[in-house]
C-alpha positions as CSV (number, residue, x, y, z in Angstrom):
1,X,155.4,70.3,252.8
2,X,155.9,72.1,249.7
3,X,158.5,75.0,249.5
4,X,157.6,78.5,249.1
5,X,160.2,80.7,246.8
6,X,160.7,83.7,244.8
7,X,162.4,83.7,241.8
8,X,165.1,86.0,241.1
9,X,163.5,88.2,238.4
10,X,160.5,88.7,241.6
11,X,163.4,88.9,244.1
12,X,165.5,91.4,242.1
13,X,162.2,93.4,241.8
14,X,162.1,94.4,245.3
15,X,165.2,96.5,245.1
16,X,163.9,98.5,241.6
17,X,161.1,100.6,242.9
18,X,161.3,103.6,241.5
19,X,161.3,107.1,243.9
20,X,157.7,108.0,244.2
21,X,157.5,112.1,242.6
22,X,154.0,113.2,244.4
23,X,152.9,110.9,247.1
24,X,150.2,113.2,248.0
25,X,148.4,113.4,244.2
26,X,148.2,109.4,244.9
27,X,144.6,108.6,243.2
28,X,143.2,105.6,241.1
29,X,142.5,106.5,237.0
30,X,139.3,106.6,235.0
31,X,139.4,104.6,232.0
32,X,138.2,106.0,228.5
33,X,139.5,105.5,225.0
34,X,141.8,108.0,223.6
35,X,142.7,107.1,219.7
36,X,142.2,104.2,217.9
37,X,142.4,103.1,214.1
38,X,142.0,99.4,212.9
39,X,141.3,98.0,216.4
40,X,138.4,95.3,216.4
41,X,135.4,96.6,218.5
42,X,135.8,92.9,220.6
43,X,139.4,93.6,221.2
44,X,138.6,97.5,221.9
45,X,136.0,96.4,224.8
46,X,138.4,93.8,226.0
47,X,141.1,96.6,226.7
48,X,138.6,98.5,228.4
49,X,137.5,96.1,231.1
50,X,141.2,94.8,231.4
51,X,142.2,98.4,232.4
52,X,139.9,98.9,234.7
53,X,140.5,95.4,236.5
54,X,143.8,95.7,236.0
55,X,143.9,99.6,237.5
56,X,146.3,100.8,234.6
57,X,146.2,104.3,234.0
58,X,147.0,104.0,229.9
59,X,148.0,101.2,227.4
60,X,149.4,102.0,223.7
61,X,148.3,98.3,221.6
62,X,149.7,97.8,218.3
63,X,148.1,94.8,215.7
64,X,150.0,93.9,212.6
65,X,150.3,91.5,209.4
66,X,153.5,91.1,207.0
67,X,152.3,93.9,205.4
68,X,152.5,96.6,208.4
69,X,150.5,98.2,210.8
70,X,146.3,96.8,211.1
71,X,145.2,98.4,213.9
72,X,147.0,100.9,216.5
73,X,145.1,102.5,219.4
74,X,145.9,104.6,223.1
75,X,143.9,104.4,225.9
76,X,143.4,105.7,228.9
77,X,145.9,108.6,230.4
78,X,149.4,109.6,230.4
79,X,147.7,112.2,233.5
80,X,145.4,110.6,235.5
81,X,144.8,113.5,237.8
82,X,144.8,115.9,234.4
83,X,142.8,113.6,232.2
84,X,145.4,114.3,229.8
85,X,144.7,111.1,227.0
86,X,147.6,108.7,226.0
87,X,148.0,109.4,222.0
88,X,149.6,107.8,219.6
89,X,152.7,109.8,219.5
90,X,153.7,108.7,223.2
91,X,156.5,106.5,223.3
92,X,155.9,103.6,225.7
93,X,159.3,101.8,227.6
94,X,159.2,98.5,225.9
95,X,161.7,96.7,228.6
96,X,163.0,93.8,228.0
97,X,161.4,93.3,224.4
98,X,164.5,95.1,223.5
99,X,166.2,91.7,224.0
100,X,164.6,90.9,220.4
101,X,166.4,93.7,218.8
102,X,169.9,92.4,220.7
103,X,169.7,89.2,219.5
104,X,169.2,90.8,216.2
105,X,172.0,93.3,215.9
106,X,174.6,90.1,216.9
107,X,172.9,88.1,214.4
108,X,173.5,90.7,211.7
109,X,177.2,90.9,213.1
110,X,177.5,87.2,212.3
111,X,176.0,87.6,208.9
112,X,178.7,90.2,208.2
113,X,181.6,87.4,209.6
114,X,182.5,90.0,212.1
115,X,181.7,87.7,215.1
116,X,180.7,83.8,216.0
117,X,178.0,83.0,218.3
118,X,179.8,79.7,219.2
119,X,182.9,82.0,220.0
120,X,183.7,82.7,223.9
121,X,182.4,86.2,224.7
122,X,186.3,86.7,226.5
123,X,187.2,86.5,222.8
124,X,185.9,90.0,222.2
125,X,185.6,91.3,225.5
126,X,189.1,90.1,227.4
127,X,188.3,92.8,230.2
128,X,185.3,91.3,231.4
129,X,185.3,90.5,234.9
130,X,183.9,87.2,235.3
131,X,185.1,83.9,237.1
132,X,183.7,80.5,235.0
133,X,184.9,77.6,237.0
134,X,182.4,75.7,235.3
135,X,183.1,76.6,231.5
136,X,184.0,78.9,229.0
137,X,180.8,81.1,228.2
138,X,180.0,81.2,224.4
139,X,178.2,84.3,223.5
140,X,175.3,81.2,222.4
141,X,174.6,81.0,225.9
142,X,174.5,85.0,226.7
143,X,171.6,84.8,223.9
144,X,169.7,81.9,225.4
145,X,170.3,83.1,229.4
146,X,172.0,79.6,230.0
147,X,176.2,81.4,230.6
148,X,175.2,80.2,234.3
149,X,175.8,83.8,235.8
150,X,173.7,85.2,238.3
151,X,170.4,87.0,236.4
152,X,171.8,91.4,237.0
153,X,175.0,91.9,238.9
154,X,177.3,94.7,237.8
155,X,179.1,94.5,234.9
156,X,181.7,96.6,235.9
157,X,182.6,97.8,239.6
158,X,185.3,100.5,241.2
159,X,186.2,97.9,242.7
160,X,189.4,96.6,240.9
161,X,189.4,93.2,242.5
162,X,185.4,92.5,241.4
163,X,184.7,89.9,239.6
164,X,181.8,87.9,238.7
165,X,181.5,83.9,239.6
166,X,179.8,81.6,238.0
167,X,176.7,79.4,239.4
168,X,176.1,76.8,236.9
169,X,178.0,75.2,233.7
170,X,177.1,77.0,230.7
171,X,174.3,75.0,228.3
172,X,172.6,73.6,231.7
173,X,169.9,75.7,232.3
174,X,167.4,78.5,231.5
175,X,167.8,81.7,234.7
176,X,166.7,84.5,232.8
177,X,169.9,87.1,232.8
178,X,169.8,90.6,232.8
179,X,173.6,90.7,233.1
180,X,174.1,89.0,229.6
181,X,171.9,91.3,227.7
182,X,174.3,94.2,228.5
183,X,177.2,92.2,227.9
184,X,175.7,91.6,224.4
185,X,175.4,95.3,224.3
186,X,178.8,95.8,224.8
187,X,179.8,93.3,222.4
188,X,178.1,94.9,220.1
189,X,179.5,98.0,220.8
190,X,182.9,96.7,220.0
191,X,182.3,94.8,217.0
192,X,180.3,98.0,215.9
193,X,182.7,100.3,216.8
194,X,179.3,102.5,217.7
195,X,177.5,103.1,221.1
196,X,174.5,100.6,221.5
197,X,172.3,103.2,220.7
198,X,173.5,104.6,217.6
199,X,174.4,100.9,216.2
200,X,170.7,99.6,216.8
201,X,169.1,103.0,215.3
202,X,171.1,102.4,212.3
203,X,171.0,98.6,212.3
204,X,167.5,97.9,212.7
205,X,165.3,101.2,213.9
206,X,166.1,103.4,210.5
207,X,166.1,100.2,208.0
208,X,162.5,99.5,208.8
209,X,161.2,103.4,209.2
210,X,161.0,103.1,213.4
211,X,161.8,106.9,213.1
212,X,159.4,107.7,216.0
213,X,161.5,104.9,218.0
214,X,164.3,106.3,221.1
215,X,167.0,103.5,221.5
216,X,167.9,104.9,225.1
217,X,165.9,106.7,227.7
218,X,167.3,109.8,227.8
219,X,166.6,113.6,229.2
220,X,166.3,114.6,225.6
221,X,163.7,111.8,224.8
222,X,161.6,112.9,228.4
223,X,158.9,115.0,226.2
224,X,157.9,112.3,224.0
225,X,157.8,109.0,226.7
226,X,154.9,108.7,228.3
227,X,154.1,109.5,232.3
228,X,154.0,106.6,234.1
229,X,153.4,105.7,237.5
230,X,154.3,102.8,240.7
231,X,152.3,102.2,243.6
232,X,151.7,104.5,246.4
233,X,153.6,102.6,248.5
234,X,156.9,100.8,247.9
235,X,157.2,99.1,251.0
236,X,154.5,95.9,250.4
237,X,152.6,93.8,247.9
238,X,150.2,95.9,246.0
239,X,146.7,95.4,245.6
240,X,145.0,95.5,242.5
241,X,143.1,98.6,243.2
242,X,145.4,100.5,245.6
243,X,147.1,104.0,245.4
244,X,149.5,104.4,242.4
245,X,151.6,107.7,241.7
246,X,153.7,109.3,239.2
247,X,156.9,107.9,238.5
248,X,160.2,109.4,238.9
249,X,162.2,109.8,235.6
250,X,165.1,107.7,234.8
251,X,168.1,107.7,232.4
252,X,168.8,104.3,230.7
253,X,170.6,103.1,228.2
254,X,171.3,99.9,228.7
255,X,170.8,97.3,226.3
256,X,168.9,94.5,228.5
257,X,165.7,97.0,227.9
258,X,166.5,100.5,226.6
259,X,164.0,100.9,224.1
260,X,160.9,103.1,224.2
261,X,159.0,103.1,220.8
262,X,154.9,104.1,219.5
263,X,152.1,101.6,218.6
264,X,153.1,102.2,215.3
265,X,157.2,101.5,214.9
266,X,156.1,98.5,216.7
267,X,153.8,97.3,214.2
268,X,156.7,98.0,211.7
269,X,158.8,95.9,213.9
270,X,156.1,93.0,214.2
271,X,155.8,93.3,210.2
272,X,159.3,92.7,209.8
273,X,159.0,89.4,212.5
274,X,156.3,88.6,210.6
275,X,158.1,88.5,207.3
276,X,161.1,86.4,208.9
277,X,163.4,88.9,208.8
278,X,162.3,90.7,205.3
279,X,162.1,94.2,204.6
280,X,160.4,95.8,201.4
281,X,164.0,96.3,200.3
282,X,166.0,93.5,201.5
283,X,166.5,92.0,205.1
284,X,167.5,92.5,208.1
285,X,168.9,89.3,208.9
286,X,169.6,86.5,206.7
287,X,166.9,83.3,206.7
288,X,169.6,81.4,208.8
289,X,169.8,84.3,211.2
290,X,166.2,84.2,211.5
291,X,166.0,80.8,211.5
292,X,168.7,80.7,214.8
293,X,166.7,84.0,216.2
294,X,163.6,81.9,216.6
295,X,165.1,78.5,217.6
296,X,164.1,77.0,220.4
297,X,167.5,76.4,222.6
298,X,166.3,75.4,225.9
299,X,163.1,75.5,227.9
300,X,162.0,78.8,229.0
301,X,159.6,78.2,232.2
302,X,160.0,82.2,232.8
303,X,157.6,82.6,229.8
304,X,155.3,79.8,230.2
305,X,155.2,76.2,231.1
306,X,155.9,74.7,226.8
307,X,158.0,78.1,226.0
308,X,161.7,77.4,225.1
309,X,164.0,80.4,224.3
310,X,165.8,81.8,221.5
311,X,168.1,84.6,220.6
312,X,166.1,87.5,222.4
313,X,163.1,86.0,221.7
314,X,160.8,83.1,223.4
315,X,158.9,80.1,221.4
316,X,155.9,79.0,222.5
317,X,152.6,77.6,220.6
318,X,149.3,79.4,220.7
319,X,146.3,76.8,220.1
320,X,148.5,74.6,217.7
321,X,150.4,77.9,216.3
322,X,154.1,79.3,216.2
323,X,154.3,82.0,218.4
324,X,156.7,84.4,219.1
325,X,156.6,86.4,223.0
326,X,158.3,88.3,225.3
327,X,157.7,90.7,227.9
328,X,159.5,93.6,229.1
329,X,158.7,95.3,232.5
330,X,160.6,98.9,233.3
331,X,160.7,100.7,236.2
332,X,157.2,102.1,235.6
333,X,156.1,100.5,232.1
334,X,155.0,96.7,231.2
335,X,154.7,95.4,227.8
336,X,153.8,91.9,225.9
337,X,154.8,91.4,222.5
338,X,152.9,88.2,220.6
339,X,153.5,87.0,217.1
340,X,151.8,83.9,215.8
341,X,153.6,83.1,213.0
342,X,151.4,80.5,211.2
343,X,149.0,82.5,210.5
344,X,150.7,85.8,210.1
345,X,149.9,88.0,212.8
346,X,151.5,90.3,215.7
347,X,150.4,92.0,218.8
348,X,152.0,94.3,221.3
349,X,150.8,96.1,224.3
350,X,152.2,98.1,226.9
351,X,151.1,99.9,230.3
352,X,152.4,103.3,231.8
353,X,152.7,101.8,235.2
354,X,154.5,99.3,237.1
355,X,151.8,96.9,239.0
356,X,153.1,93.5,238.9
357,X,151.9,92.2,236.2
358,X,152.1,92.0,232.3
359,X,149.9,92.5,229.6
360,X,149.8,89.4,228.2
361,X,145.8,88.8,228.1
362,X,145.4,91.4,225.7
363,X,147.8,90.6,223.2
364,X,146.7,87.2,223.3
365,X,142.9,87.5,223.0
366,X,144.1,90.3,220.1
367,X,145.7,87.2,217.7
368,X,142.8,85.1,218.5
369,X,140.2,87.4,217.2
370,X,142.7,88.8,214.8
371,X,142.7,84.8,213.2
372,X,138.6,84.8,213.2
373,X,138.3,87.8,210.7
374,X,139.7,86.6,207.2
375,X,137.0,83.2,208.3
376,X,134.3,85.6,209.1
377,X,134.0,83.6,212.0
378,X,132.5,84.9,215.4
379,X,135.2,86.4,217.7
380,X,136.1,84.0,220.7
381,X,135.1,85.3,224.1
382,X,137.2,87.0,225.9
383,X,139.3,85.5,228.6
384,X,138.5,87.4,232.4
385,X,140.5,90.5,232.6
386,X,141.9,90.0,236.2
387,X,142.7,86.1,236.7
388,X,143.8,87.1,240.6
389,X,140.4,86.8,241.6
390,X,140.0,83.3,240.0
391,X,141.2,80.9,241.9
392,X,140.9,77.4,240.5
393,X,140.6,75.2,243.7
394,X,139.0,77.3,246.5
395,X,138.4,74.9,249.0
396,X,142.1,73.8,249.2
397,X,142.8,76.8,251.5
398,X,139.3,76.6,253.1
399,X,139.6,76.0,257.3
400,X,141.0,77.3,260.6
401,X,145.1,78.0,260.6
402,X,146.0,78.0,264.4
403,X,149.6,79.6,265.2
404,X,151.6,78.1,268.1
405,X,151.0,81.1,270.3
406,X,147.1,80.3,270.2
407,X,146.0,83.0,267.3
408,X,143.8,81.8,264.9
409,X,143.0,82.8,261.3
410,X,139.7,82.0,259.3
411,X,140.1,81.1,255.0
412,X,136.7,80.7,253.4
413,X,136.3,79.4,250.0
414,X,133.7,81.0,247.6
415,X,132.5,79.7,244.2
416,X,136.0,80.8,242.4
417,X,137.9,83.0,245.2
418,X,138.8,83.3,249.0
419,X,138.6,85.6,251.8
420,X,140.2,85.8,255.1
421,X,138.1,86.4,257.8
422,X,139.6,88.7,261.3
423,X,137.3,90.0,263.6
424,X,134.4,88.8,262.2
425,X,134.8,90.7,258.7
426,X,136.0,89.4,255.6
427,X,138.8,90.2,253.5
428,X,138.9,89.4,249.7
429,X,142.2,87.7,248.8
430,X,143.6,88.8,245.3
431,X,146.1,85.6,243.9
432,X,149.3,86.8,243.1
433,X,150.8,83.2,242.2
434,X,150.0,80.0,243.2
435,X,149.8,79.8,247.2
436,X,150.3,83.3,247.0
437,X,147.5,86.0,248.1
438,X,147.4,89.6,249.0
439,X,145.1,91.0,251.8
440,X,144.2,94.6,251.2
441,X,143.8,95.8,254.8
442,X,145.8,97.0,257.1
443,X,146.9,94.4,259.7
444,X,148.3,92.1,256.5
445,X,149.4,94.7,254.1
446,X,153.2,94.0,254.5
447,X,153.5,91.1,253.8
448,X,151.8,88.3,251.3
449,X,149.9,85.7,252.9
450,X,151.7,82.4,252.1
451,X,149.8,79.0,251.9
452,X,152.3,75.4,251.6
453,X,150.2,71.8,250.4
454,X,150.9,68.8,251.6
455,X,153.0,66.1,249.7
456,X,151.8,64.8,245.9
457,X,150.3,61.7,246.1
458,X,149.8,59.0,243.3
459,X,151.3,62.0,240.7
460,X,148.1,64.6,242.0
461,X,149.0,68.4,240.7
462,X,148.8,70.4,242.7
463,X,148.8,68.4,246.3
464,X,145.4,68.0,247.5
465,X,144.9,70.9,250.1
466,X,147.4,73.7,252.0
467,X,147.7,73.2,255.1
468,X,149.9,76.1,256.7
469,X,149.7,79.6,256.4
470,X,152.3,82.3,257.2
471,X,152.6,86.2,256.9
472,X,155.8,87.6,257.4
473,X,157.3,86.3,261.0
474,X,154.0,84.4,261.6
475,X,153.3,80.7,261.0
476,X,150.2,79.0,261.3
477,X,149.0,75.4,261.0
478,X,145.7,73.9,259.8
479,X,143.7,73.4,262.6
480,X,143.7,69.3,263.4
481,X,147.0,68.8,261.7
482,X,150.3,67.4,262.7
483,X,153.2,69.5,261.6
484,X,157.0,68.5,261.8
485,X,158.8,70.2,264.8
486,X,161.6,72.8,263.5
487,X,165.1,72.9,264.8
488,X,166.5,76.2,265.9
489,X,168.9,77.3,263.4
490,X,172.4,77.1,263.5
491,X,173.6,80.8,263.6
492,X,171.6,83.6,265.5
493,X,169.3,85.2,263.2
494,X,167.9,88.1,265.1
495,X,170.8,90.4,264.3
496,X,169.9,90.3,260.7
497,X,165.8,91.0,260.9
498,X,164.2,94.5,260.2
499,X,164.0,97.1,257.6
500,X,166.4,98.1,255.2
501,X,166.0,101.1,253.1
502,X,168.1,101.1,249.4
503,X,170.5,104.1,249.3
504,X,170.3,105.9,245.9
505,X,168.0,107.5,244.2
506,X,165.5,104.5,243.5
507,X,164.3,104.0,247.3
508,X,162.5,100.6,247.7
509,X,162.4,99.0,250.9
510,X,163.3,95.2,251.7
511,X,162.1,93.2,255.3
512,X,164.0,90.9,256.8
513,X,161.9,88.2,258.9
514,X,162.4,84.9,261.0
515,X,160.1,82.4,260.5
516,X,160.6,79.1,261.7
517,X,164.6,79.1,262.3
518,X,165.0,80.3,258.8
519,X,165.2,84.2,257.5
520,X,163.3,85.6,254.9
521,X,163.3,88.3,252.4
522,X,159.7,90.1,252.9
523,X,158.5,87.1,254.1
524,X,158.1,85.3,250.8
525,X,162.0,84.5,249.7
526,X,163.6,82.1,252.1
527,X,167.3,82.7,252.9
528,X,170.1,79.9,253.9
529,X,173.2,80.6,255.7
530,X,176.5,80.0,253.2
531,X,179.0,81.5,255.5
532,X,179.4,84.5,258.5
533,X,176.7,87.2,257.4
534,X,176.1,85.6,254.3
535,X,172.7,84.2,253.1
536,X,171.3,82.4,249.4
537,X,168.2,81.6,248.5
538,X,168.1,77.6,248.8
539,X,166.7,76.9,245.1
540,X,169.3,78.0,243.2
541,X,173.2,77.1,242.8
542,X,175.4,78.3,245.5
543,X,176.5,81.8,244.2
544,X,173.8,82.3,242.0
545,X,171.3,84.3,244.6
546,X,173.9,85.3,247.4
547,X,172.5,88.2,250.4
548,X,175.2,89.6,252.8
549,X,174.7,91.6,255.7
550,X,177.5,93.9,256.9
551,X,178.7,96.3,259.9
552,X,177.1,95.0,262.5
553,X,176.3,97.9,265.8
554,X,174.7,96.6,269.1
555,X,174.8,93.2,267.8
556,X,172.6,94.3,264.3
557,X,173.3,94.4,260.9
558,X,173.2,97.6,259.3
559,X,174.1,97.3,255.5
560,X,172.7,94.8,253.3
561,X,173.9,94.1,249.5
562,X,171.9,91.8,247.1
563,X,173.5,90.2,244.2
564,X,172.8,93.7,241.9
565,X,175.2,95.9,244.3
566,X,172.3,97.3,245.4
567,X,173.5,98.0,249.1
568,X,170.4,98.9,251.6
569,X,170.6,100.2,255.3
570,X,168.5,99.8,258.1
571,X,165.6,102.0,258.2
572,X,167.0,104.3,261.2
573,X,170.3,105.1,258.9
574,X,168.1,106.0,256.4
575,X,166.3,108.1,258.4
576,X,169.1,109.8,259.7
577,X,170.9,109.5,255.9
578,X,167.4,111.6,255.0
579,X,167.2,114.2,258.2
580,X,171.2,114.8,257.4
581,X,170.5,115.5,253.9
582,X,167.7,117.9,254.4
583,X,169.9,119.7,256.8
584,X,172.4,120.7,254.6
């Protein structure tokens, strides 16, 4: 059968959450314009229906040229229950576009001699705790996420004997790394001799006029940055139209994604992209810095199937056109940055919530129409604004899953979706990824439902037809089948199932399942054992995705720590940790 996983950006996710401010204000946002200048009508309708598929409460979209800014607009609300309108002066988290500006800043560093790209990072930063038993790390492969470190450990710990250890040799592969980015920060920070902040205000935000631009999220930039909100609950998948929330506030300055900018500094950013690295007064980089920025190093399957990454930045072609793309997802933000640079163009969008996806459909459709007006051309219709509902072979999941215990579940294809039938009544499935479905009703809302195909045959993609089904602990078979008996595992696995709550400010809550002699994170990531208490995900080098479970009472675990240092409890020590703290 086919293997279920989750990568480690999804994985990673589970422990980010964000602390819910006013569970009881949860409700679902209305969807009107706010400001827009420039913005073609086909584009402007798009948004709309996207936003309310999509259930995000406001978007800030930003359409450029080489000569600046073509179209900005807000939508939406930064107060859903207020109906207070997104406007153009609210600064949206841009996430991980930041990256871009990173690769940037070293860039101009090189241009100035003051550092090498092929040079070892321990070069400049001889403090850094990090074990490379399979190469030196150049900071080359900190820009392209191929140093072969795990994708957001700690860069630093109180912990004097910490250190960091290496999964892969440097050069071999693309695992997208959080961990670099803020060693690249750092870097830059001692070849600067400025904080990150302060070097990339003066390096690139003041340069190109991005004077409404914050290069950290900080308490003194709270009254500009948009409100934002997470799902209701942090506990399960989210369906598309479920209970979202305001956000809790956060302080971040780190360079992986510290950035929070307005539609229009971006489009003076996108201009500058657009112009290779020219300013009206000189550049920003030199043409070989740009040239190197938007090189294509190594494939880049995080951003799409032909992508291949450069320096901050991932290369990809758009219907026979150079493009430019990233994303960047906060802890209550999403953005998509687009820049086709055959034909001139740039688009950028971002969300004031977190909902698991990015807004990549909009930036997209935006270039494509943006190309038909100097033609005069009709605009091209408009892709659907929520893909989870189109599901591309129905009748592959169609049929009766039995589980060994007797239990049966229903799947029933319709012309481009599927539901789940219980009890007679049917339940809409909303695709998440491939083989991957959420169930918005109670009896499946922990966990996603979790289809596996049988074999390829004769080079078919994907396998003709799924033919289990699980759901957290549970395990079904497609009725009439003949499934491969398991083996009971190795180790005892019971002591390590059940909820764990994240200590810290962030919440976010992670389940801990058996399924088939084999434990797994919410029921989606499968974990192997490496040694006593200590788990990896099976897709991935050795010490790349590593899960440990410590202090074990009555025979149970009751501490877990994922590869971040984010250390989580069982959900009766958080309780207790809670009813303690509201004691005193």
């Amino acid at each position: 059968m086919t293997t279920l996983t989750m990568s480690r950006r999804s994985l990673l996710a589970l422990t980010a959450a964000p602390a819910l401010a006013h569970a009881a204000g949860a409700t679902k946002p209305v969807h009107e314009p706010a400001a827009q200048s420039g913005i073609p009508a086909e584009v402007a309708s798009f948004v709309h229906r996207y936003m309310h598929a999509m259930n995000a409460p406001g978007m800030a979209l930003a359409l450029a040229n080489a000569s600046g800014a073509i179209g900005i607009g807000s939508y939406g609300f930064v107060d859903v229950a207020a109906r207070t309108p997104v406007t153009l002066a609210h600064r949206f988290q841009i996430g991980s576009i930041t990256k871009s500006f990173v690769g940037l800043c070293v860039l101009q560093l090189q241009d100035e001699g003051r550092l090498d790209v092929q040079h070892p990072i321990i070069r400049y930063l001889p403090w850094l705790p990090i074990d490379c038993p399979f190469g030196e790390i150049r900071i080359h492969h900190l820009l392209t996420h191929t140093s072969g470190m795990p994708e957001n450990p700690a860069t630093m710990s109180a912990d004097p004997g910490y250190r960091i250890r290496q999964a892969s040799a440097p050069g071999s592969r693309f695992q997208y790394c959080n961990w670099a980015y803020d060693v690249l920060g750092l870097l830059i920070e001692h070849v600067d001799g400025r904080p990150w902040a302060q070097a990339v205000t003066h390096r690139i935000l003041h340069p190109l006029g991005m004077n409404d631009t914050a290069a950290a999220i900080t308490n003194d930039q709270r009254a500009r940055i948009a409100q934002s909100y997470v799902p209701l609950h942090d506990d399960r998948p989210f369906p598309r139209h479920g209970a979202i929330v305001p956000a809790a506030t956060i302080t971040f300055e780190n360079s992986a994604g510290s950035i929070a900018s307005t539609p229009a500094d971006m489009a003076l950013y996108m201009a500058m992209l657009l112009r290779r690295g020219a300013t009206h007064g000189g550049r920003i980089v030199s043409e070989e810095a740009f040239r190197l920025f938007t090189t294509g190093f190594t494939p880049a399957p995080d951003f799409g199937p032909t992508a291949q990454y450069g320096y901050g930045i991932a290369i990809d072609d758009l219907d026979g056109h150079v493009r430019l793309r990233h994303t960047g997802g906060m802890a209550s933000f999403m953005s998509a940055i687009h820049l086709d640079l055959t034909e001139g163009l740039g688009a950028f969008a971002s969300i004031n919530a977190m909902l698991g996806y990015r807004p990549n459909p909009v930036v997209e459709y935006a270039l494509r129409v943006l190309r038909t007006r100097p033609k005069g051309t009709p605009a091209p219709p408009p892709p659907p604004p929520d893909e989870s509902v189109h599901v591309a072979d129905p009748a592959a999941y169609s049929g009766t899953y039995v589980a060994p215990d007797g239990r049966r579940l229903t799947v029933r294809a319709r012309a481009a979706s599927i539901e789940l039938v219980r009890d007679g009544i049917a339940i809409p499935l909303q695709q998440a990824a491939p083989d991957q479905f959420i169930a918005d009703h109670p009896a499946f809302a922990l966990f996603m439902l979790l289809f596996s195909r049988t074999p390829s045959t004769g080079g078919a993609t994907p396998p003709p037809r799924a033919v289990e089904l699980a759901h957290g602990s549970d395990w079904y078979a497609l009725d009439g089948t003949t499934t491969t008996p398991v083996p009971p595992p190795t180790v005892d696995l019971a002591p390590y199932c059940g909820t764990y709550c994240a200590i810290g400010s962030n919440g976010g809550i992670v389940r801990v399942v058996q399924r088939r002699g084999q434990l797994w994170l919410d029921g989606a990531a499968p974990l192997v054992p490496v040694s006593a208490h200590t788990f990896r995900t099976p897709d991935e080098p050795p010490s790349a995705t590593v899960v440990e479970f410590r202090t074990f009472i009555d025979g149970r675990a009751q501490f877990m720590v994922l590869p971040n240092e984010t250390v989580f409890t069982t959900g009766i020590l958080q309780r207790i940790r809670n009813l303690d703290g509201l004691a005193s």
